[in-house]
Structures are given as C-alpha cells and as structure tokens.
C-alpha positions as semicolon CSV with decimal commas, in nm:
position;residue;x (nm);y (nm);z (nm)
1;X;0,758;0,004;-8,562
2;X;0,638;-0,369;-8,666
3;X;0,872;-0,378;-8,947
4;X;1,144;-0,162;-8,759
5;X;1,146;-0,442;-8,479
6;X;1,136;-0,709;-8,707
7;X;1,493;-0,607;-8,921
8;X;1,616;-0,526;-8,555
9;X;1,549;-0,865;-8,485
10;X;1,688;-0,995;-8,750
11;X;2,020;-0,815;-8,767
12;X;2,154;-0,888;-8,424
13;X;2,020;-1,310;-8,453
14;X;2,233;-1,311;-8,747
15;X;2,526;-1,121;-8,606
16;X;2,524;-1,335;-8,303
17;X;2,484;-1,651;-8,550
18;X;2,752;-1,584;-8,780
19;X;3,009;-1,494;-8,442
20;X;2,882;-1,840;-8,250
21;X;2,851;-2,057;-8,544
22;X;3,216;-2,027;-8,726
23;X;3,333;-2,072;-8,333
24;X;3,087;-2,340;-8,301
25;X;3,231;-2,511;-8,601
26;X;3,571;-2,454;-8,502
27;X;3,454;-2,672;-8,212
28;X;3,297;-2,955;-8,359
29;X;3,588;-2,979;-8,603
30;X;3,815;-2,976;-8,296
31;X;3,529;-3,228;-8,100
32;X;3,560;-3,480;-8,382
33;X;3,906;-3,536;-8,464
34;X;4,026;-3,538;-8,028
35;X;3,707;-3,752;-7,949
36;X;3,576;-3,934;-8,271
37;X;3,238;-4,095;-8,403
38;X;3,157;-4,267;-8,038
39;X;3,112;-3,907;-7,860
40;X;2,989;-3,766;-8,107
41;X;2,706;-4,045;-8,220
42;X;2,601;-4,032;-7,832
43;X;2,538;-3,647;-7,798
44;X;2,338;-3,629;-8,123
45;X;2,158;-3,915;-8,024
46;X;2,071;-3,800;-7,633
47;X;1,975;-3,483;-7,781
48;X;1,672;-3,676;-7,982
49;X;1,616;-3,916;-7,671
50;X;1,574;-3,569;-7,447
51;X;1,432;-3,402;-7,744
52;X;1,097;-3,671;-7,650
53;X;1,078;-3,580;-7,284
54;X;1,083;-3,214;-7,415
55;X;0,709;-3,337;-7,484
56;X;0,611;-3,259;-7,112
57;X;0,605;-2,882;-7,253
58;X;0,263;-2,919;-7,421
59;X;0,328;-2,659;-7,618
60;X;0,286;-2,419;-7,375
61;X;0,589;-2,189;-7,438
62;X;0,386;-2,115;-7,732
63;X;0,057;-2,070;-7,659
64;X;0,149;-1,827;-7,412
65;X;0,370;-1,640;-7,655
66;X;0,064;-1,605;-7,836
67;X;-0,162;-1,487;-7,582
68;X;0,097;-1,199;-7,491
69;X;0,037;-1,056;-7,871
70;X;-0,265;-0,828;-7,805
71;X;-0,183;-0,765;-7,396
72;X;0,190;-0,583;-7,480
73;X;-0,022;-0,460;-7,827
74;X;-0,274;-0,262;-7,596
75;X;-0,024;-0,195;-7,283
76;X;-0,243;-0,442;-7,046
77;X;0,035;-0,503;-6,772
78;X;-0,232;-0,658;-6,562
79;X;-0,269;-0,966;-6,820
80;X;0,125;-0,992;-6,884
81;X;0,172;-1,016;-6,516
82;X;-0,075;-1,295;-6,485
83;X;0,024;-1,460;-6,799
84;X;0,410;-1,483;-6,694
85;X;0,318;-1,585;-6,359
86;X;0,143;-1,867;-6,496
87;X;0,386;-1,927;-6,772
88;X;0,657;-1,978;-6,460
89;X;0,478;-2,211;-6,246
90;X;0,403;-2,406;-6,529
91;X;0,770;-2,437;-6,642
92;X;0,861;-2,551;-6,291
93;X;0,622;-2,803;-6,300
94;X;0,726;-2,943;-6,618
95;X;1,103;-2,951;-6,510
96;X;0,984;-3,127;-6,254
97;X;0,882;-3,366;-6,456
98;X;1,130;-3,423;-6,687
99;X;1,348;-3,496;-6,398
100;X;1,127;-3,785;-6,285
101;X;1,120;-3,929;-6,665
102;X;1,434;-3,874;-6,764
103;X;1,557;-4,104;-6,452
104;X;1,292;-4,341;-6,537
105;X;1,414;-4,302;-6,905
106;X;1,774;-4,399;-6,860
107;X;1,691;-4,774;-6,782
108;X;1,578;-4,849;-7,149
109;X;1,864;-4,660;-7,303
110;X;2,011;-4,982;-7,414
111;X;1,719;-5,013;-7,612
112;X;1,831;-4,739;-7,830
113;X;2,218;-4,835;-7,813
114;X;2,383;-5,094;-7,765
115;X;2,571;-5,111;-7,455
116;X;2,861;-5,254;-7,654
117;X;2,871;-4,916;-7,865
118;X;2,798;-4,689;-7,539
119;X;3,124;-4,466;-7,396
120;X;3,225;-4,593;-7,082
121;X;3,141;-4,223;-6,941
122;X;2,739;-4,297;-7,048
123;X;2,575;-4,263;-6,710
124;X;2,766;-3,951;-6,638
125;X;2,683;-3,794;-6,962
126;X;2,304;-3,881;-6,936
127;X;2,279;-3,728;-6,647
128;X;2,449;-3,439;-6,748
129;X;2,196;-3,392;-6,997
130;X;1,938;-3,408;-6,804
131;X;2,043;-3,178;-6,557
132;X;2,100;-2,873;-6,842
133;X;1,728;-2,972;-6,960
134;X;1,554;-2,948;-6,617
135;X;1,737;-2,613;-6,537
136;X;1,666;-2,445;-6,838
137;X;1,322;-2,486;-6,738
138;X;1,371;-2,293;-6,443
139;X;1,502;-1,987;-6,565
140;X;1,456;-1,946;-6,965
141;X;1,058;-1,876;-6,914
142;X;1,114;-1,489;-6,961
143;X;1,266;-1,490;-7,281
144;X;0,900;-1,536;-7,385
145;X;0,810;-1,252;-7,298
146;X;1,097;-1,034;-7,472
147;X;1,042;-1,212;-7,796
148;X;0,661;-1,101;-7,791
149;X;0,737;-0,806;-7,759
150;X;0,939;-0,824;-8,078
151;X;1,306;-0,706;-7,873
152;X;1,471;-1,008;-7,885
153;X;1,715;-0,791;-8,037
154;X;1,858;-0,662;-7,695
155;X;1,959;-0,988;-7,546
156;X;2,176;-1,022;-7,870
157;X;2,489;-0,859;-7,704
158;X;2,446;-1,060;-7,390
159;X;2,450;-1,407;-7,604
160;X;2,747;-1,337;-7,785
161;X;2,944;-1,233;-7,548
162;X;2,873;-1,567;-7,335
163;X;2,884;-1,812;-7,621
164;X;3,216;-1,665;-7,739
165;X;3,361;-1,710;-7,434
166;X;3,182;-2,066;-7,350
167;X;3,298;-2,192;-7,724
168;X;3,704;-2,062;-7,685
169;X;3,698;-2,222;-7,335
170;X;3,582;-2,534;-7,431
171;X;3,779;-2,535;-7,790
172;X;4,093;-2,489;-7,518
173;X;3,988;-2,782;-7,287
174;X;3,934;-3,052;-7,585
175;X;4,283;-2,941;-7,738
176;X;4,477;-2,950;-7,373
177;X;4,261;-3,305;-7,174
178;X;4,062;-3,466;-7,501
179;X;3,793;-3,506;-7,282
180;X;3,395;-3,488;-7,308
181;X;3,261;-3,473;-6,974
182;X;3,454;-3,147;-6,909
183;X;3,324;-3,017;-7,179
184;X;2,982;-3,110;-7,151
185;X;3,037;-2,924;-6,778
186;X;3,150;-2,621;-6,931
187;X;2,854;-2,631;-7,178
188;X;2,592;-2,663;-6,896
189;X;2,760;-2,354;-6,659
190;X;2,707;-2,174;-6,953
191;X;2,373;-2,268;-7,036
192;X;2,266;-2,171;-6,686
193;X;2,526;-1,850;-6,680
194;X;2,322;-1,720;-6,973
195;X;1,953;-1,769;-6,878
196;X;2,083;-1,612;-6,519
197;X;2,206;-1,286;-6,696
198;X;1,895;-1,293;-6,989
199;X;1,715;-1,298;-6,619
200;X;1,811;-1,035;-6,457
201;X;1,818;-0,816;-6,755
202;X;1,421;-0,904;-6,853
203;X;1,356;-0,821;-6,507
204;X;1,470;-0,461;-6,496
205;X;1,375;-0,396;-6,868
206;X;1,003;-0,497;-6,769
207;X;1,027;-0,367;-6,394
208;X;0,664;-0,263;-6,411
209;X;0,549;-0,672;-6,472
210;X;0,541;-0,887;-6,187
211;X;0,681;-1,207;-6,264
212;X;0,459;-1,334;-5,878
213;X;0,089;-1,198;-5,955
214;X;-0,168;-1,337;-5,743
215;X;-0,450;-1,236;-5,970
216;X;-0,640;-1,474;-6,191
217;X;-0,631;-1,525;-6,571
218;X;-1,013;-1,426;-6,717
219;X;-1,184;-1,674;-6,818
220;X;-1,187;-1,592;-7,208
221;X;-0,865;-1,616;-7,195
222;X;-0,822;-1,912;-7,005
223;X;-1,033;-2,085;-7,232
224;X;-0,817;-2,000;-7,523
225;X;-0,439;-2,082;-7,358
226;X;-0,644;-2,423;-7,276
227;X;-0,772;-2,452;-7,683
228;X;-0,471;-2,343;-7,800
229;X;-0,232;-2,613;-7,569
230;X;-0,461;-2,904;-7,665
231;X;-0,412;-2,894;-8,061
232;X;-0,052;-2,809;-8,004
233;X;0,000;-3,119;-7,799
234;X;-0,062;-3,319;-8,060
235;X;0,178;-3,116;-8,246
236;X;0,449;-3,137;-8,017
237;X;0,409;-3,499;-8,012
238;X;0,407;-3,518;-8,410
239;X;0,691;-3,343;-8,443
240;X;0,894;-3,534;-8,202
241;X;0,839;-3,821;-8,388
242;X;0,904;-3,618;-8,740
243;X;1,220;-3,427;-8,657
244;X;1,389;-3,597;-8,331
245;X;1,333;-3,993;-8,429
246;X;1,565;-4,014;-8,733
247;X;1,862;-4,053;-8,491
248;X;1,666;-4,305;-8,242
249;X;1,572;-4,546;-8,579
250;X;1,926;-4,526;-8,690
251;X;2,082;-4,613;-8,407
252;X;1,851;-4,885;-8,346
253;X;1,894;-5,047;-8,672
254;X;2,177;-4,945;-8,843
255;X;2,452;-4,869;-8,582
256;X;2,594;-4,561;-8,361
257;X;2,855;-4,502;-8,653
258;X;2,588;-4,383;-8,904
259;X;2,445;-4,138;-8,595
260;X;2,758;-3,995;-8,662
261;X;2,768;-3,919;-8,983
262;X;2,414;-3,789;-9,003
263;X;2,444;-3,565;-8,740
264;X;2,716;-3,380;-8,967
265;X;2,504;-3,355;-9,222
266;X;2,228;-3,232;-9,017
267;X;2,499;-3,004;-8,842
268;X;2,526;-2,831;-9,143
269;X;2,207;-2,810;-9,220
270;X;2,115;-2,659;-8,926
271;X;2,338;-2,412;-8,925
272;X;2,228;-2,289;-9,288
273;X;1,884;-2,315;-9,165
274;X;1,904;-2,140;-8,810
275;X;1,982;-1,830;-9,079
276;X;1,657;-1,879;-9,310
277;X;1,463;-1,912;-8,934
278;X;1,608;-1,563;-8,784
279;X;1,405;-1,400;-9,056
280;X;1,074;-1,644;-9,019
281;X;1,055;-1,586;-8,682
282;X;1,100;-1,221;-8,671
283;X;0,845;-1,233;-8,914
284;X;0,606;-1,438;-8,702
285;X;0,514;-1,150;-8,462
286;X;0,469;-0,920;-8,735
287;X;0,202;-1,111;-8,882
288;X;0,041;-1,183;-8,549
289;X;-0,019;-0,858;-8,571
290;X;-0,151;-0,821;-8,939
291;X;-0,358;-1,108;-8,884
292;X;-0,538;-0,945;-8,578
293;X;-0,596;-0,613;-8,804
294;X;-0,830;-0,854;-9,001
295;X;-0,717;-0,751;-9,352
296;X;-0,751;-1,095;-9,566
297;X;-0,639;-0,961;-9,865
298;X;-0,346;-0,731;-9,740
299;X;-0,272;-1,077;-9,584
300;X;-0,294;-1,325;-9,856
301;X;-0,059;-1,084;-10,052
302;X;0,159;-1,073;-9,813
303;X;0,152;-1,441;-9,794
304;X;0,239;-1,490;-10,154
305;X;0,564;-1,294;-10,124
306;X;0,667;-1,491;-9,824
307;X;0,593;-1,803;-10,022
308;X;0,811;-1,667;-10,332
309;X;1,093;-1,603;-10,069
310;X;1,092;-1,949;-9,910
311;X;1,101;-2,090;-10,295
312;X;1,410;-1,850;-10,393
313;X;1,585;-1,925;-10,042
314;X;1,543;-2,288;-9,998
315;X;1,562;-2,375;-10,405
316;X;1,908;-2,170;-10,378
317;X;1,996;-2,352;-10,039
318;X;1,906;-2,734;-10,213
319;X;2,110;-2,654;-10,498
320;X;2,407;-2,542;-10,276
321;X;2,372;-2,904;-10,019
322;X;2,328;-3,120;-10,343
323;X;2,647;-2,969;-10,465
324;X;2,862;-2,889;-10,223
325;X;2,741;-3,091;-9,885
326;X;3,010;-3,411;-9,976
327;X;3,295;-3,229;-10,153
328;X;3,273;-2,982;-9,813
329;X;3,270;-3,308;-9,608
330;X;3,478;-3,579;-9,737
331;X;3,782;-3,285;-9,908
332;X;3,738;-3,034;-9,723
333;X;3,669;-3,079;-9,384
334;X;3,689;-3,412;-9,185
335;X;3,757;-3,664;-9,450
336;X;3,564;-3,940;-9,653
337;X;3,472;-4,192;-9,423
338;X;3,222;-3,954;-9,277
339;X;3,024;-3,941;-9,625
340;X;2,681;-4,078;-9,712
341;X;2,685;-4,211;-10,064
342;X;2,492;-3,935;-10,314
343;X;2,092;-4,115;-10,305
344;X;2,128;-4,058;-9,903
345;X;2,236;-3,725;-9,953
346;X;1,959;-3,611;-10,223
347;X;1,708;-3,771;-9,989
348;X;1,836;-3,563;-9,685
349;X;1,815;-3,242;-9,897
350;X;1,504;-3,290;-10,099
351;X;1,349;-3,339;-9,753
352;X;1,509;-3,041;-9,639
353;X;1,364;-2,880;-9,886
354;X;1,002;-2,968;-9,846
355;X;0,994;-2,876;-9,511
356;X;1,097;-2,556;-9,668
357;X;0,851;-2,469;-9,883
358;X;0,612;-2,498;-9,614
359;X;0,781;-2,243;-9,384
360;X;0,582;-1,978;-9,468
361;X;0,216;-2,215;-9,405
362;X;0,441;-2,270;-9,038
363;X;0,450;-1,880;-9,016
364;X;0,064;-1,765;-9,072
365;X;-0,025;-2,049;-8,900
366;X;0,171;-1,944;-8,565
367;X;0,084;-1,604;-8,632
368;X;-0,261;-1,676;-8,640
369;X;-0,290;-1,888;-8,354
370;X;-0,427;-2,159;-8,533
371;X;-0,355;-2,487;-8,307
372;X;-0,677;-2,723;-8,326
373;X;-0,784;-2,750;-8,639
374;X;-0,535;-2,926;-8,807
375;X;-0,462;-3,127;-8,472
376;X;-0,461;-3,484;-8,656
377;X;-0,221;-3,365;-8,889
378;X;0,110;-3,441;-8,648
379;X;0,031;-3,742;-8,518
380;X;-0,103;-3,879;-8,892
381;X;0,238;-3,759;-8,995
382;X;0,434;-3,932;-8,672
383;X;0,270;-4,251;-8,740
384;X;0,310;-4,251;-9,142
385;X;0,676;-4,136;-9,058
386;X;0,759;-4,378;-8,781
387;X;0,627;-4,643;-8,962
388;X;0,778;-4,627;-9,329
389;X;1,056;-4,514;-9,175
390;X;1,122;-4,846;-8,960
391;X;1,073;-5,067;-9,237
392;X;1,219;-4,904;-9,487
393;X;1,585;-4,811;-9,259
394;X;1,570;-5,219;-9,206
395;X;1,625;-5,266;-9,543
396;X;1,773;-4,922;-9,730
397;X;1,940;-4,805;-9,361
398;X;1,958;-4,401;-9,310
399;X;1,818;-4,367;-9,651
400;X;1,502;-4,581;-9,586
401;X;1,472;-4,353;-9,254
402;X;1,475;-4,014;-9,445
403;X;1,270;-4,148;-9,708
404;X;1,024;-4,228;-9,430
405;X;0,959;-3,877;-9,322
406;X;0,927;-3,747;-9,715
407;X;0,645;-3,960;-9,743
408;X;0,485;-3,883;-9,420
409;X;0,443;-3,495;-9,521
410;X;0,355;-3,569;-9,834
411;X;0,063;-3,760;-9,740
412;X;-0,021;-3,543;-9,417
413;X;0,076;-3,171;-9,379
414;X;0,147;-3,076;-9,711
415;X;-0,174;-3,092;-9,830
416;X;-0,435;-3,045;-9,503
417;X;-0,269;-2,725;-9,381
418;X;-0,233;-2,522;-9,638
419;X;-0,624;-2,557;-9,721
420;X;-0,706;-2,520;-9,310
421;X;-0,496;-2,168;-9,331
422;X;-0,633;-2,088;-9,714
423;X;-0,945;-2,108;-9,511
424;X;-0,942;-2,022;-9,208
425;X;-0,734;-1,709;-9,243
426;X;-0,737;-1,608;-9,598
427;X;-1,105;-1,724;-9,680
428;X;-1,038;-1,806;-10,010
429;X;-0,944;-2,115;-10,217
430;X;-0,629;-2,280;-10,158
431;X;-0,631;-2,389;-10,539
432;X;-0,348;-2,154;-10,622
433;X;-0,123;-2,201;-10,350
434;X;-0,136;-2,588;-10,465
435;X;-0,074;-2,443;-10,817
436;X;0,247;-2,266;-10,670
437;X;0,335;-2,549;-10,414
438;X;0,382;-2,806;-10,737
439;X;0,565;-2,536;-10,993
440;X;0,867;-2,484;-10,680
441;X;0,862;-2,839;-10,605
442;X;0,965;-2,895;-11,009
443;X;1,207;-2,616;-11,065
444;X;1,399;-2,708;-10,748
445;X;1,397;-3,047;-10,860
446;X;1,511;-2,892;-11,185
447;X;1,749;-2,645;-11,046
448;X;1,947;-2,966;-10,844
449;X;1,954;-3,183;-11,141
450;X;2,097;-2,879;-11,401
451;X;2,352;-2,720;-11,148
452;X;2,471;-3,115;-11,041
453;X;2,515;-3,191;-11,439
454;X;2,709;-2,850;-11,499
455;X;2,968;-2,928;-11,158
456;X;3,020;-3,285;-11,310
457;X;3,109;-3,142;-11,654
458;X;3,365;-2,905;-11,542
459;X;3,517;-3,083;-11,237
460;X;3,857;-3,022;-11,182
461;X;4,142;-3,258;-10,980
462;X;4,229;-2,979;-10,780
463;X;3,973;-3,003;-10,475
464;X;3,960;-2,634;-10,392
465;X;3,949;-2,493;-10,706
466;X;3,708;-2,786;-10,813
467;X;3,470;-2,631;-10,509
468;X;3,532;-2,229;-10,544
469;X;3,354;-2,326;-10,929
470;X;3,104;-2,516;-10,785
471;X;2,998;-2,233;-10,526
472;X;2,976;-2,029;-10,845
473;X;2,728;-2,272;-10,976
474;X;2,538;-2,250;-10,716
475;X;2,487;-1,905;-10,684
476;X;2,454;-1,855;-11,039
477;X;2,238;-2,158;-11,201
478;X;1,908;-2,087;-10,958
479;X;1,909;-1,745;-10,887
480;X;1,956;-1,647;-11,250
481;X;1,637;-1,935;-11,381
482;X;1,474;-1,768;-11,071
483;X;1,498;-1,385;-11,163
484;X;1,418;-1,490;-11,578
485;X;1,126;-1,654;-11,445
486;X;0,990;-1,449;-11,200
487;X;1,097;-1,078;-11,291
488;X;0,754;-0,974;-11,404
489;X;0,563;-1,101;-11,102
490;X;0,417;-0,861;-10,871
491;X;0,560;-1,078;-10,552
492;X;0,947;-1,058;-10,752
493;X;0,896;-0,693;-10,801
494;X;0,819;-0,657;-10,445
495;X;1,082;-0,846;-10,283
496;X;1,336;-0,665;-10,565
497;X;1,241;-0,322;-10,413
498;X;1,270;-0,427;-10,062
499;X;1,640;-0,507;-10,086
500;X;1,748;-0,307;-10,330
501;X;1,608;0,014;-10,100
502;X;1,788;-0,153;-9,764
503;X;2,101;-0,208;-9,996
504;X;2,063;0,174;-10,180
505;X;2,009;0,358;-9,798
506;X;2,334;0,170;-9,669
507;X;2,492;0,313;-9,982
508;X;2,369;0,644;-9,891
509;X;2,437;0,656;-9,507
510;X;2,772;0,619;-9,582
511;X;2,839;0,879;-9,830
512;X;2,665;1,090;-9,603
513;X;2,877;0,982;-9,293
514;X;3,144;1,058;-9,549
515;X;3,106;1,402;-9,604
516;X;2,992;1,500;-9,252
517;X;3,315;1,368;-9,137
C-alpha cells in the first residue's frame, strides 16, 4: 500500500503539473510581452519579501505532518483530532500575524526598491499580496492532513480543474485590458476558491476527525511537536535567507531589471524541478514509515538508490540548463535582452545542482524527523550566504549573489548533515556517502563541460534545428556515460528493474485490454 500510494501520488502531481505548467507558461509568456520587466521584477521580488514573513510559520506545518505519521499508521482518530485542532488554531494565529508585519513591512519597501523603479500600482499590489498570504493561512491547514496520509492524489482532479480555468481566465484578461492588478485579483479568488473546495472535500473524506477537539495533546507528544518546531525554526529562518534573498540582494544592488531576468531563469527552473520534487515528496512518507520499522540496513540501501537517482536526474537536468537554458531564452522564447551572459548561467545551474544532490539527505532527514540536531546548520549557511553574497553581487552583480549561496552549502550543509543522518539514522560511517557525494559532483561537472563542447562543435545557423540537436545531446551524452558507468551496480540494477517492470506491465495491460475488447 506504501509504494501503491506513493506512484498514486506521483502520477496525478505530475498530470496536474504538466496541464498547469504549459498553461502557466502560456501565461507568463503572455505576462511579459503585455506588461514587461517592471511587473514582472516586482512580483518575483514581493514573493521573496513575503517569502520572509512566511517565517512566522515556525515550521509548524511540518512538524505536525510528522507527528500525524504513526496516529493515521495505527488508526488513532483521537490524536489526529487533537493534532488538527491544534494545527488550525495555530495557523490562525500566525495569519494573524503576518497581517500585522506585513503592514509594518511595507514602510521599508523602498529599502529593497527604489521608488523610482516601483509601478505606480505598488501599494495596491502589496497589499494584494498580503491579503492571498494571510488567507491561505486560514483555510490550507487540512491539506496536511491528506498528504500524511499519503492521498494527496485525490485532490489532484480538484486542482486542475481550478488552475485551468484560473490560468485561461487570466491569459484572456492580460490579452483584452494589459493589466496586472486584475490579474493579480483573479489569482487570489482562485487561491481562496481552491483551498474552499480542498476544504470541504477533506472534511467529508475524514468525517470521523474533528477538525474542533477539546481534548489535550499528551504530553510525549507535546514535547516532541515542541523539539521538533525549535530546530526547524532555525531552519526556516536559514532557508529564507538561502533560497528567498537572491532577489532582495539583487534588487538592492544591481537594479529591478536583473530581478527580471533571474526570475526567468529561476521560472524555468522551477518548473523542471517541481517534477524531480513530486517524486521526493511522495517518497518522504514512505520512508517515514521505513524509518519507524527500524531496519538500518534495509534503509541505508534504500538510501543509496535514492542517492544514485538524484545523481542520474539532476546530472541529466544540469546538462540540459547548461545547454539549452539561453538558446530556449534569448531564440526561442522572449528574446536576448532577457539573457544572463554564460558564467551567470553555469553558476545558477551548478548551484542548482548541488542542492540536488542533497535531495535525497532532505528526504531521510524529513522522514526521520530529524529537526535539532543539525539546527546550526541554516543559520551558519544564511549568514555565510548573506554575507559572500552581498559583497560579492557589489562587485560581480547576480553572479557574485549566486556564487554566494554555492559557497555557503559548501561550507555548511553539505558536509554536517549528511554525517548527522549517516549517524543518527543509518548508524554507520558517512565515509562512503562522501566518497559518492565527490564522484557525482565530478562527472556532472564532466557531463556539462563534454555535452557544452559537442553543441559548440556542431552548431548550426538555423536556431531550431541548432536546438532539436542539442536536446539530443542532452539526452544522449549523460545518460549513456551514466548507464556505462553504473550498469553493474547493485543500486543501477535496481532502479533498471523498477522501470523497466512499470514500463513492461503498461505494455501488457494494453494488449490485454486489446484482446478483451
């Protein structure tokens, strides 16, 4: 059933991804060319500055998905009850405030922009934002406990429907009035449409928990929500200042323009990587679970082919953005003045890429509820981060920034949480993994600098010819060092049998639909 939920999971995210994220594109194209780098500079950017009062949540969203784990495990409806009760008065609380900071906020936004490069619309659009931020917190706190519960899967068909319909509307209203607070509007009635329907639907699916329990939490497990908030804290706070600053440092000393430009990067980016998460995160509860049976080894193994993955994915998806990210941009899409020269782009994807290789340490250590001991780590990583990254985008601009947060993991959570998980979960020596962690880092290294020699050889005038052969090279030049490589490994020959059975028994069902047709 563990594994059953888990490709559940996974098919309808990525259905409902692939259906909202060509429309979603469609849109941003459409956003860009009617409203330009000034709109589009400021919504990246008040994403990051509400992305810091996003803070306030402690963590808990997480802590209490954890705690849920071994209650819907063991059919305890007593302890969900309690748990979501709590869960909800602590999300109003927290919207709460967010309100009050995000007003108090808005009077030092010229200290991120200038007021010269601000839209004219600025104080509507803050507010705006702030608004859709508060209200999710009012109504998305059940979603926690569907996702525990590893059915996710069923709200699928309720998201797609609403973002397909939210996306055409508001593709429609930029083409007909060219104009952003409408369309911000739209995007908020949505928002709240959508948590007001997920609702309702959580409700009756889990009629027998009460979302108002009077009783009290026990005092174990009191003790461990409280343990468990308290090292994520920190980690909230670390990576604010790791994932949401870039935009805040650019804009402060390079200019609003550049926002731009990054955020399309990132755009992309984000969309490849919202794929590679569907399957980490289904994962997550499934290991939650293995970790609680208390089989190290089964584990560790486990482990290992989840590390191999992450190396074949993200080596295949850093090849692909080295490659493909500015001939997409600049010929393809929305034209060269939106185009980083290549150093910024390599240092955008090679840090990309580390964080991707660490995915599957972010997995087991989620699964496993670990949250204190390595509570240092984000805010040794924040400050390294914010630090290099201020001096450095004052003299190299966006590239000094990025460079910034490569050196901040590299000296902080690269190396500390891998051995805290190694032993803490495992029990064993984190030596290997290290081993492992340094052989990806140099073939994907390896793999970028081959396939970006071979598309230079045989580039063509013709632009989308020139990228059709570089998509081959991409799919080609890693996979095929990957499989010579790694086809005798016990983690390969895994992984090879895994697919090739889910691809063989869709093969199958259909011949046998076939013939009993």
């Amino acid at each position: 059933m563990r594994v059953e939920n888990s490709i559940k999971n996974i098919i309808s995210s990525l259905s409902n991804n692939i259906i909202t994220s060509l429309l979603g594109f469609v849109s941003r194209t459409i956003f860009i060319y009617t409203l330009g780098k000034s709109y589009l500079g400021i919504s990246a950017l008040l994403q990051n500055v509400f992305g810091l009062l996003a803070i306030s949540e402690l963590g808990i969203s997480t802590a209490i998905g954890f705690s849920l784990y071994k209650p819907l495990a063991e059919g305890d409806n007593k302890l969900i009850s309690t748990l979501m009760t709590i869960y909800k008065k602590a999300y109003r609380v927290i919207g709460v405030t967010i309100l009050i900071l995000g007003i108090v906020l808005y009077r030092y936004l010229d200290f991120f922009v200038d007021p010269s490069q601000q839209p004219k619309e600025i104080l509507y659009i803050y507010f705006m934002y702030l608004a859709n931020i508060v209200v999710g917190y009012f109504l998305s706190y059940k979603t926690t406990l569907i996702s525990s519960d590893q059915k996710a899967y069923k709200l699928v068909p309720i998201q797609i429907k609403i973002n397909i319909a939210t996306l055409l509307i508001q593709i429609g209203y930029l083409l007909v009035f060219k104009e952003y607070l409408g369309y911000l509007a739209i995007q908020i009635l949505s928002s709240m449409f959508i948590n007001i329907i997920q609702n309702r639907f959580i409700t009756k699916e889990y009629d027998y928990i009460n979302f108002n329990s009077n009783d009290k939490l026990p005092l174990t497990e009191k003790k461990t929500i409280i343990k468990n908030i308290s090292g994520l804290m920190a980690a909230k706070l670390g990576d604010f200042c790791v994932n949401s600053t870039d935009n805040l440092i650019i804009s402060k000393f390079v200019d609003l323009a550049s926002v731009a430009i990054y955020s399309n990067y990132i755009m992309i980016r984000n969309l490849v990587n919202g794929y590679i998460g569907i399957l980490f995160g289904a994962i997550t509860s499934s290991f939650g679970n293995l970790v609680a049976e208390g089989d190290n080894k089964k584990s560790l193994e486990v482990f290992n082919i989840l590390f191999l993955l992450s190396f074949i994915i993200y080596s295949f998806e850093a090849v692909s953005f080295i490659c493909l990210f500015n001939p997409f941009i600049g010929d393809l899409w929305i034209g060269k003045e939106y185009l980083f020269p290549i150093h910024v782009v390599l240092a955008i994807v090679i840090n990309n890429y580390l964080t991707g290789l660490r995915m599957p340490i972010i997995t087991m250590k989620s699964a496993a509820g670990i949250y204190v001991e390595d509570a240092w780590v984000p805010f040794g990583f924040a400050i390294i981060n914010l630090g290099v990254s201020i001096i450095l985008g004052k003299y190299w601009g966006v590239f000094g920034v990025i460079v910034g947060s490569i050196i901040g993991s590299i000296c902080t959570a690269d190396w500390f949480r891998p051995i805290v998980i190694f032993r803490k979960v495992f029990k064993v020596s984190s030596w290997d993994y290290f081993k492992n962690y340094f052989k990806y880092i140099v073939l994907g290294l390896a793999y970028m600098f081959i396939s970006v020699e071979i598309c230079n050889i045989i580039s063509v005038s013709n632009i989308f010819i020139n990228f059709v052969l570089r998509c081959f090279i991409c799919v080609f030049v890693p996979n095929i060092i990957t499989i010579l490589l790694f086809f005798n490994t016990s983690e390969f020959k895994y992984l090879y049998n895994v697919f090739s059975n889910m691809f063989l028994s869709k093969i199958v069902s259909k011949f046998r639909r076939k013939e009993n047709a």
